[in-house]
C-alpha positions as CSV (number, residue, x, y, z in Angstrom):
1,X,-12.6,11.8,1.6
2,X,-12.3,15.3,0.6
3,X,-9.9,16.5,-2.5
4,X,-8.2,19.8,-1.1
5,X,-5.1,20.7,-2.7
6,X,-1.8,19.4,-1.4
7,X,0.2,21.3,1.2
8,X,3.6,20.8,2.9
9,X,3.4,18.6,5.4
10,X,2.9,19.9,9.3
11,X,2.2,18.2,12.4
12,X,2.9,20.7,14.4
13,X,5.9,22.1,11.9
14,X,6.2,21.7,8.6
15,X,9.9,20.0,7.4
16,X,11.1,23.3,7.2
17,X,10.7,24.1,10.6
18,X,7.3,26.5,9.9
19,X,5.2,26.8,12.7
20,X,2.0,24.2,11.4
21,X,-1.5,25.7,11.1
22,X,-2.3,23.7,13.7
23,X,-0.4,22.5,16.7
24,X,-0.3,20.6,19.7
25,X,1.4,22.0,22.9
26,X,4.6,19.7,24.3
27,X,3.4,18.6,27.9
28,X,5.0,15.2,27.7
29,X,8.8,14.8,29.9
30,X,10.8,12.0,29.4
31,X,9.2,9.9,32.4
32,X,5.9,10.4,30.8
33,X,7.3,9.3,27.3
34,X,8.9,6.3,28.6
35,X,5.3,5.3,30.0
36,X,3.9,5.5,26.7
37,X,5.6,3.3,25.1
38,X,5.8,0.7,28.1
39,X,2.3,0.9,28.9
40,X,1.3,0.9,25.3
41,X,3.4,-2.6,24.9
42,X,3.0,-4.5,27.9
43,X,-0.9,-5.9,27.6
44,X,-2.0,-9.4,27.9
45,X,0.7,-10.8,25.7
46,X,3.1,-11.8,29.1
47,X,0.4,-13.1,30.9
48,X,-1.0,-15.7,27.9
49,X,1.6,-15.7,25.2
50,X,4.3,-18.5,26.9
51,X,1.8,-20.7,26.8
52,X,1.6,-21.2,23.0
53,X,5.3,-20.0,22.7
54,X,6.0,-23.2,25.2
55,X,4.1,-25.4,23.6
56,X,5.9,-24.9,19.8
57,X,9.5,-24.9,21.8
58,X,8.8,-27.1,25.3
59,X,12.7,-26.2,26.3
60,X,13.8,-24.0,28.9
61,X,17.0,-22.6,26.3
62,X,14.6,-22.2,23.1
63,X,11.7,-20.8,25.2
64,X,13.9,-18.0,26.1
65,X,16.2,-17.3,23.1
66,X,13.2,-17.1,21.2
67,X,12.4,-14.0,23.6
68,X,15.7,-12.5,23.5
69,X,15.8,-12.6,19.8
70,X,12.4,-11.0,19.5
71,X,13.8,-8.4,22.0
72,X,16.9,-8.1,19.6
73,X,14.7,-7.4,16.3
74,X,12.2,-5.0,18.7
75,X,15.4,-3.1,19.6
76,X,16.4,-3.3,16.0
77,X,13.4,-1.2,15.1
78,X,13.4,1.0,17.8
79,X,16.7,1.9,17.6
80,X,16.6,3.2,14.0
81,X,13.0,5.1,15.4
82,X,15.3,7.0,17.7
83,X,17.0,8.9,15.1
84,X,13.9,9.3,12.7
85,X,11.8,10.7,15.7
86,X,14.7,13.0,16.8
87,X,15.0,14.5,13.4
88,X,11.3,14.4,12.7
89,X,9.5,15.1,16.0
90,X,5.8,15.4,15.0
91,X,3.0,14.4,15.8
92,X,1.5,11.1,14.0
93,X,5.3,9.3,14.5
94,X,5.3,6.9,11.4
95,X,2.8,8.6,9.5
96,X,5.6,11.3,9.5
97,X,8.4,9.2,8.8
98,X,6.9,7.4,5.4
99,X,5.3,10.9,4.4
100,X,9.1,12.4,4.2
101,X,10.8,8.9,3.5
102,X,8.6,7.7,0.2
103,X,6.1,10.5,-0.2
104,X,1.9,11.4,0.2
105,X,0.4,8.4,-1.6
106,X,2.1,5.9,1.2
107,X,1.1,8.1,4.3
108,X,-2.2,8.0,3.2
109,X,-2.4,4.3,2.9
110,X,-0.6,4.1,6.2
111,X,-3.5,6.7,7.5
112,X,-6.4,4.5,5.3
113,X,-5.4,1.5,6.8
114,X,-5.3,3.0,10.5
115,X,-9.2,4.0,10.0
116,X,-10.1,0.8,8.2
117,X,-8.1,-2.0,10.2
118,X,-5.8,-1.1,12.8
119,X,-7.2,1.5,15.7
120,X,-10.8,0.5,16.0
121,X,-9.5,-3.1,16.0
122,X,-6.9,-2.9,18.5
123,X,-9.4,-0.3,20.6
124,X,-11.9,-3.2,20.4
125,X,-9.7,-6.4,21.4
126,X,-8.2,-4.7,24.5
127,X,-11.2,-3.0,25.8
128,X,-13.2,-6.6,25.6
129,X,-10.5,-8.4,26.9
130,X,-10.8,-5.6,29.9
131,X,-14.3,-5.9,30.5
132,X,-14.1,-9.6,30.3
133,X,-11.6,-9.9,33.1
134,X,-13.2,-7.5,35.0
135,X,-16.5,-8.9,34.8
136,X,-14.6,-12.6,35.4
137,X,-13.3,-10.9,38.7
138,X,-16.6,-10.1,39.6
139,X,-17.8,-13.8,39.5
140,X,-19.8,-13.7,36.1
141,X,-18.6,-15.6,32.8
142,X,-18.5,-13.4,30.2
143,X,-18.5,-16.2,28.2
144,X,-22.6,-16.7,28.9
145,X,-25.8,-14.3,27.9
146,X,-26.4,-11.7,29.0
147,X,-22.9,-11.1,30.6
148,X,-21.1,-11.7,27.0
149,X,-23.7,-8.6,25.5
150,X,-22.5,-6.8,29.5
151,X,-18.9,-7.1,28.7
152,X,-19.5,-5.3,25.4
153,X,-21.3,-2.7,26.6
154,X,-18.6,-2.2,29.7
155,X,-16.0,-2.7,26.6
156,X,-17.7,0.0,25.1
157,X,-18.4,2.4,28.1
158,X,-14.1,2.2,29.2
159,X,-13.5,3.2,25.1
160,X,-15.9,6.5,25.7
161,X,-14.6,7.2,29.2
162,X,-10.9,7.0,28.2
163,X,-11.6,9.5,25.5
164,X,-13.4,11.7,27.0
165,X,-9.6,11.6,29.7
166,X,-8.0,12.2,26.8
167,X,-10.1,15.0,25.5
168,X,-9.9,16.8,28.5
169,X,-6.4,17.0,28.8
170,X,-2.9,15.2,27.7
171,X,-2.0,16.0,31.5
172,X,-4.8,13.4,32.2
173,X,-4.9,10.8,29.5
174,X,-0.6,11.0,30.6
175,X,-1.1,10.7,34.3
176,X,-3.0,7.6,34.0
177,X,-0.9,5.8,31.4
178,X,1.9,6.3,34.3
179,X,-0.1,5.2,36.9
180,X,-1.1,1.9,35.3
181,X,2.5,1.7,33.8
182,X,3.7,1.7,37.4
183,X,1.0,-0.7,38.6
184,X,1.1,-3.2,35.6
185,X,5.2,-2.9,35.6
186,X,5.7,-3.5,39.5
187,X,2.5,-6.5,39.5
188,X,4.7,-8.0,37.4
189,X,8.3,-7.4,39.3
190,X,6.0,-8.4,42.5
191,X,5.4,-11.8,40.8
192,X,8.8,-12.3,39.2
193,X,10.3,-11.1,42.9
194,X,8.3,-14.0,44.6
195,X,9.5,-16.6,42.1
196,X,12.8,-15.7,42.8
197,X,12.5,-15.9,46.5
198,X,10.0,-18.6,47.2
199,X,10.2,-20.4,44.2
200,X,13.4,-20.9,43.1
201,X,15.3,-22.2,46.1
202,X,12.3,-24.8,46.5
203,X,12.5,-26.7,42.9
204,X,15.9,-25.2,41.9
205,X,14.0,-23.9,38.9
206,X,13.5,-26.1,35.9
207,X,15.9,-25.1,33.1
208,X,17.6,-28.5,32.7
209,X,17.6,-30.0,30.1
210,X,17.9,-27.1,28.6
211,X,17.1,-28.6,25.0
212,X,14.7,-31.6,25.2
213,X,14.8,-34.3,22.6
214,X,12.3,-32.5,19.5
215,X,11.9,-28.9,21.5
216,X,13.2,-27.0,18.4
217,X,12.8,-27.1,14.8
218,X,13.3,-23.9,12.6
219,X,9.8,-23.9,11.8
220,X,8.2,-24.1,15.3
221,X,10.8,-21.4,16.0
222,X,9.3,-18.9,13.2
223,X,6.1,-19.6,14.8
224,X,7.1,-18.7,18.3
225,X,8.7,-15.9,17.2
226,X,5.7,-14.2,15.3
227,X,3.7,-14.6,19.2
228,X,7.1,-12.7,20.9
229,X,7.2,-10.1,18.2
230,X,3.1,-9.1,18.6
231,X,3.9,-9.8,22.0
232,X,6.5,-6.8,22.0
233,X,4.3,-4.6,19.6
234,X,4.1,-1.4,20.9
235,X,7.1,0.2,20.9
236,X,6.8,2.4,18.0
237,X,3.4,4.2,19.9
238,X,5.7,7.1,21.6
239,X,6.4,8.5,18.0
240,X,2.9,9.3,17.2
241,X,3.0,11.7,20.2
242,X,6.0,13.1,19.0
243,X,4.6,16.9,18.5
244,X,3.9,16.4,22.0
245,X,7.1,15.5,24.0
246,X,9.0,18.4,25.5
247,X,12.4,18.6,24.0
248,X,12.0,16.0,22.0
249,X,15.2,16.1,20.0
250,X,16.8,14.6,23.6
251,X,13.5,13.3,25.2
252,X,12.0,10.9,22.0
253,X,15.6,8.4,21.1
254,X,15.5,8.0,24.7
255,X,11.9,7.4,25.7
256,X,12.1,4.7,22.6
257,X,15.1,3.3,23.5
258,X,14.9,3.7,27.5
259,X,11.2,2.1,27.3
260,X,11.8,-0.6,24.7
261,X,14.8,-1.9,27.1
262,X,12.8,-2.2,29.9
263,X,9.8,-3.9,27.9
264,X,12.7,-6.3,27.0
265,X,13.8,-6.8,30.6
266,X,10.6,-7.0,32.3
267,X,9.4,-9.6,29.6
268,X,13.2,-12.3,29.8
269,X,12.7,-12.2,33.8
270,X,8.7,-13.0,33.5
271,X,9.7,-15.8,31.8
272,X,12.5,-16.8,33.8
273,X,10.6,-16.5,37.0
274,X,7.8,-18.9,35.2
275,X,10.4,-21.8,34.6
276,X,11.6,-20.9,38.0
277,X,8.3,-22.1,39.4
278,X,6.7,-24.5,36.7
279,X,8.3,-26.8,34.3
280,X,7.6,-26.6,30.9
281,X,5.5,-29.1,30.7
282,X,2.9,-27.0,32.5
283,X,3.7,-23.8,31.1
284,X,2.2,-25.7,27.9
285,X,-0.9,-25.6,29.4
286,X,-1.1,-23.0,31.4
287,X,-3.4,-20.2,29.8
288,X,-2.3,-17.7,32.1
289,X,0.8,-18.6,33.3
290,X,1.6,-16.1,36.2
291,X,-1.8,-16.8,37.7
292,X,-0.8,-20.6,37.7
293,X,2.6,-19.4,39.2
294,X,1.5,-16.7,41.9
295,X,-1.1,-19.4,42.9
296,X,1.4,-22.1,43.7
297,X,3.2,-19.3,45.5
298,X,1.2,-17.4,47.7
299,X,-2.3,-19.5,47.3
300,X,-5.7,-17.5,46.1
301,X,-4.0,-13.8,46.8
302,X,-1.3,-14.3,43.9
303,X,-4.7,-15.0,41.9
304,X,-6.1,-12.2,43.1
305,X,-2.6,-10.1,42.8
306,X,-2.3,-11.5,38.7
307,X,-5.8,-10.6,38.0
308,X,-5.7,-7.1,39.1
309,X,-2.4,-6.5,37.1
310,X,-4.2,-8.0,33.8
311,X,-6.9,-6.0,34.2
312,X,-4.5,-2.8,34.9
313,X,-2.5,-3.8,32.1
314,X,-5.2,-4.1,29.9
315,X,-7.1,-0.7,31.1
316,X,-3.5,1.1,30.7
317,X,-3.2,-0.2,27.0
318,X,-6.5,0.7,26.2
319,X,-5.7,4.1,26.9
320,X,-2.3,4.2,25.4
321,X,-3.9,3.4,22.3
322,X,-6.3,6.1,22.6
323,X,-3.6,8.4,23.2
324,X,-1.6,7.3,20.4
325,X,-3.7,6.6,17.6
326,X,-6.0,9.4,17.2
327,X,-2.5,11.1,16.3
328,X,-2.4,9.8,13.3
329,X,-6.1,11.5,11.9
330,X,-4.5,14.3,13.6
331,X,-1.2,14.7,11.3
332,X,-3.6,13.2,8.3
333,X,-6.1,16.2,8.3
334,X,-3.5,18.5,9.1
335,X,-1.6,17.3,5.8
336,X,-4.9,17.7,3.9
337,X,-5.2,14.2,3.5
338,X,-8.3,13.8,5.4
339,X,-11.5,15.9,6.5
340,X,-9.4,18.7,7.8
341,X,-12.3,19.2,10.6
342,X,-10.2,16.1,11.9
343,X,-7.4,18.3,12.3
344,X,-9.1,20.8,15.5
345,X,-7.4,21.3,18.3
346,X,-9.7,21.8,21.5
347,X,-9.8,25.6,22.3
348,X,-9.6,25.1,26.2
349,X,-8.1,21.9,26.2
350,X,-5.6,21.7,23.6
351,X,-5.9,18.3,22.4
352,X,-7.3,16.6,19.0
353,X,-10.4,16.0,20.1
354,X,-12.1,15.3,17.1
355,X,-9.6,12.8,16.3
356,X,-9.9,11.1,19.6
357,X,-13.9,11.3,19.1
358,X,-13.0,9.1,15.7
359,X,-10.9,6.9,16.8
360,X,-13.3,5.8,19.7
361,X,-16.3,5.8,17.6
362,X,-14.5,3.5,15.4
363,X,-13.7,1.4,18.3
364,X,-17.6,0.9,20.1
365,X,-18.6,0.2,16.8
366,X,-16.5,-3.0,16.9
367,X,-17.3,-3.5,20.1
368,X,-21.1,-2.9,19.7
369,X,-20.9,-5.0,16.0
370,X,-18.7,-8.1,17.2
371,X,-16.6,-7.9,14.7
372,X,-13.5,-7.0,15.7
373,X,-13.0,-10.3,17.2
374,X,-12.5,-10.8,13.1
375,X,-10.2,-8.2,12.9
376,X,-8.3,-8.7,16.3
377,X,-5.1,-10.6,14.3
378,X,-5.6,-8.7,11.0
379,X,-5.3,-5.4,12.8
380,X,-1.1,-6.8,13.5
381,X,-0.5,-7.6,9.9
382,X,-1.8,-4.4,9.0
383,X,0.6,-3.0,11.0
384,X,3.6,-4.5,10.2
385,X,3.6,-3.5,6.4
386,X,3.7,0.5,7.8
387,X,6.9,-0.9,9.9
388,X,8.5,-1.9,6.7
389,X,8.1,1.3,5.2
390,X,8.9,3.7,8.2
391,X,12.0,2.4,9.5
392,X,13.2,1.5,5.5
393,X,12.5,5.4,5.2
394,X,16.0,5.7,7.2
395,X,17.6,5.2,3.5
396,X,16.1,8.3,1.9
397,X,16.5,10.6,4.4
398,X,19.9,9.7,5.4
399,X,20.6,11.1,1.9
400,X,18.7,14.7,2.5
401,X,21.2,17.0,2.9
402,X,19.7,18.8,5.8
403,X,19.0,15.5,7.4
404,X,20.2,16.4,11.3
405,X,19.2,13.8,14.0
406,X,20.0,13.8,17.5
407,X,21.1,10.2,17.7
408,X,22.3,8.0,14.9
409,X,21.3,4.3,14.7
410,X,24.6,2.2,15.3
411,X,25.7,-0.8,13.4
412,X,24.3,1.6,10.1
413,X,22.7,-0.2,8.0
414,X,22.5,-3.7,9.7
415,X,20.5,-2.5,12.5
416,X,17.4,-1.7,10.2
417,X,18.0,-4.5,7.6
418,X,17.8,-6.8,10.8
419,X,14.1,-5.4,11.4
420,X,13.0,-4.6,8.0
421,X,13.8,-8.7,7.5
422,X,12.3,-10.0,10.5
423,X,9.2,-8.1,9.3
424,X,9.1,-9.6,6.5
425,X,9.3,-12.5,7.8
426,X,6.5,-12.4,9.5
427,X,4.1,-11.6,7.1
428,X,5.5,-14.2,4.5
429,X,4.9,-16.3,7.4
430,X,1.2,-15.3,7.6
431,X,0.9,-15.5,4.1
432,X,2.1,-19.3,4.0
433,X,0.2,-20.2,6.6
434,X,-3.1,-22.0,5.3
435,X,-4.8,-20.8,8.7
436,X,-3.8,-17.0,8.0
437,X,-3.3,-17.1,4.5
438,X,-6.7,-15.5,3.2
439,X,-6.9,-12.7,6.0
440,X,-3.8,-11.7,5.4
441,X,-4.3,-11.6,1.8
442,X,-7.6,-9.8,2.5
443,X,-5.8,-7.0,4.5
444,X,-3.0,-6.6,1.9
445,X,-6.0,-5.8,-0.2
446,X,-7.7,-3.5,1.8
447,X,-4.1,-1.7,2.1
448,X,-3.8,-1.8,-2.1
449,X,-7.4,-0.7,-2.9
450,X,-6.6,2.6,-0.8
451,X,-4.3,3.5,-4.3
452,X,-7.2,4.4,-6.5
453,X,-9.1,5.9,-3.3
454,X,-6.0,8.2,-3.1
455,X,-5.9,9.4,-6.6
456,X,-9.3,9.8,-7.1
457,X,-9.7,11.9,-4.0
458,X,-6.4,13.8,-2.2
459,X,-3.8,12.9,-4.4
460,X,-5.4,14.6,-7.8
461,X,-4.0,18.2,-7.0
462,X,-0.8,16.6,-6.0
């Protein structure tokens, strides 16, 4: 990386309200911002997740608390992101937030461990799992030469079509994430809807007993809840396209809040509508559980119905990522703490097209070297450490005396001591686990040796 000298931050203004060098036009409304963040969230998670969530608590009452109180700690965190992202509207959302919160040394690791780990990871996971169902809905097994090296090379194609959507306009890369917001959001209200009215008045649903002889223990429960938490990952995406939403001191708390809320909806009435329709017994073993349920509905065409949501779902994360992450090499170079070519904005299109070339290089590389598959789970615990830090940057800047937000979190400070602890949770979690113990370690390495990579580079005219 390159060693320019330090400058205040911008990101399309500086924290003084300068105009940045280098800035982003504000195209994005509140309907548009609300997409973001639920198609960014909503992915495969509702469609596989219950299974294993089922099978750690097989009761209808801990199945769903241990939804609801994943909602509650998702809400936690996007509740205190409503009043940093009103204050701090930029562009790069978290990056932002630690930058002004704890300084330049942990917005570069946050920004090092986005180009190491997280985007090329998450780019790769979703666009195979994309190709795979669409090959899968073709009649081929992707899971067989040559259509496992096709479904790579599709994986790969979608990556380098939905950036060039994204280069060519924001107006583009937004109108599709609300189209396949729509379509992913109604299949599953279609499929919910039907398990209301067809299957529920025929078995009376299954939520008795509600807690079975051995369905909860405090440990299964920690499990489950790591699966709802990834599960509702996501809703911290709209804040990295915060330079880019029109009045955004009104238009970003609500988006976050207004889109979390209805991630949390959609997901407690999935799962109602499954135990409407199957007991819990075959949720267990259901890999994907609405298929199993529209099937028993409506026959082949709630098969047919499911799969064309997944692979919507899918195809709109994909691209929420990609218009997301790149953000984040965006406000990076534009703080001089990266190549600052990485930092152009398109002359005809106004968007950060060199970013979004990056980020989906990055991502066909994984695709193209199979490794992401590796990195598919690390790519989460990655995350979550950045979590920590950007919603615990609420403390120091509540103590700035220019510190203005639009909305304030409520319940100040249990709100985002609720969050910060769940986090932690998790990763003290990962890090007992003998399965996850060494990745996680590995990536909490990755994340440290980006220290002397900092002072060595960026951080010596600092």
């Amino acid at each position: 990386m390159p060693s320019p000298a330090s400058s205040p931050a911008s990101s399309g203004a500086s924290a003084s309200g300068a105009p940045a060098s280098t800035e982003l036009p504000r195209q994005l409304g509140l309907f548009s911002a609300i997409a973001v963040l639920v198609g960014s969230t909503i992915g495969s998670g509702i469609f596989r997740s219950p299974a294993g969530i089922a099978d750690k608590l097989p009761g209808p009452a801990p199945m769903l608390i241990v939804w609801a109180v994943g909602g509650l700690f998702a809400l936690c965190g996007a509740l205190t992101l409503a009043e940093l992202a009103g204050a701090l509207p930029k562009t790069g959302g978290m990056y932002a937030y630690i930058r002004e919160g704890w300084g330049r040394l942990p917005a570069f690791l946050f920004g090092w461990t986005e180009l190491l780990l997280v985007r090329a990871a998450a780019l790769g996971a979703i666009s195979i799992t994309f190709s795979e169902y669409a090959l899968r809905g073709l009649g081929f097994d992707p899971g067989v030469e040559p259509f496992a090296t096709y479904a790579r090379f599709l994986a790969a194609a979608t990556l380098a079509l939905m950036a060039t959507i994204n280069i060519v306009g924001l107006r583009y890369g937004s109108l599709v994430q609300n189209v396949t917001t729509i379509a992913k959001y109604g299949g599953l209200m279609v499929i919910i809807l039907l398990a209301f009215a067809l299957g529920l008045p025929k078995t009376g649903g299954h939520f008795t007993p509600a807690v079975p002889p051995g369905s909860f223990s405090v440990g299964a429960f920690g499990l489950a809840l790591v699966s709802v938490l990834w599960a509702f990952d996501g809703w911290a995406d709209l804040s990295k396209v915060g330079g880019e939403v029109k009045d955004p001191r009104r238009n970003l708390p609500r988006g976050i809040i207004f889109g979390t809320l209805a991630v949390i909806a959609i997901y407690l009435l999935a799962n109602l509508a499954y135990l409407s329709v199957l007991p819990v017994e075959e949720i267990r073993t259901a890999r994907l559980v609405a298929a199993d349920v529209a099937e028993r509905l409506v026959g082949p065409v709630g098969v047919t119905i499911v799969s064309l949501t997944v692979l919507v779902s899918t195809f709109g994360s994909i691209n929420g990522s990609m218009l997301t992450g790149p953000r984040i090499f965006f406000a990076l170079a534009d703080d001089k703490l990266f190549f600052p070519q990485v930092a152009k904005v398109h002359p005809t299109y106004k968007t950060p097209y060199v970013a979004i070339l990056l980020a989906a290089t990055l991502g066909i590389g994984f695709v193209l070297l199979r490794s992401f598959e590796q990195l598919a789970d690390i790519f989460v615990t990655a995350s979550l450490v950045f979590y920590i830090l950007g919603v615990s940057a609420i403390f120091p800047l509540r103590r700035r005396p220019d510190w203005d937000p639009s909305v304030r979190v409520p319940f100040f400070p249990v709100v985002p001591l609720l969050f910060i602890a769940a986090t932690l949770f998790l990763i003290v979690n990962a890090i007992m686990d003998p399965g996850a113990r060494w990745g996680t370690l590995a990536v909490l390495g990755v994340i440290a040796a980006g220290i002397p990579v900092y002072h060595m580079t960026v951080g010596r005219k600092g």
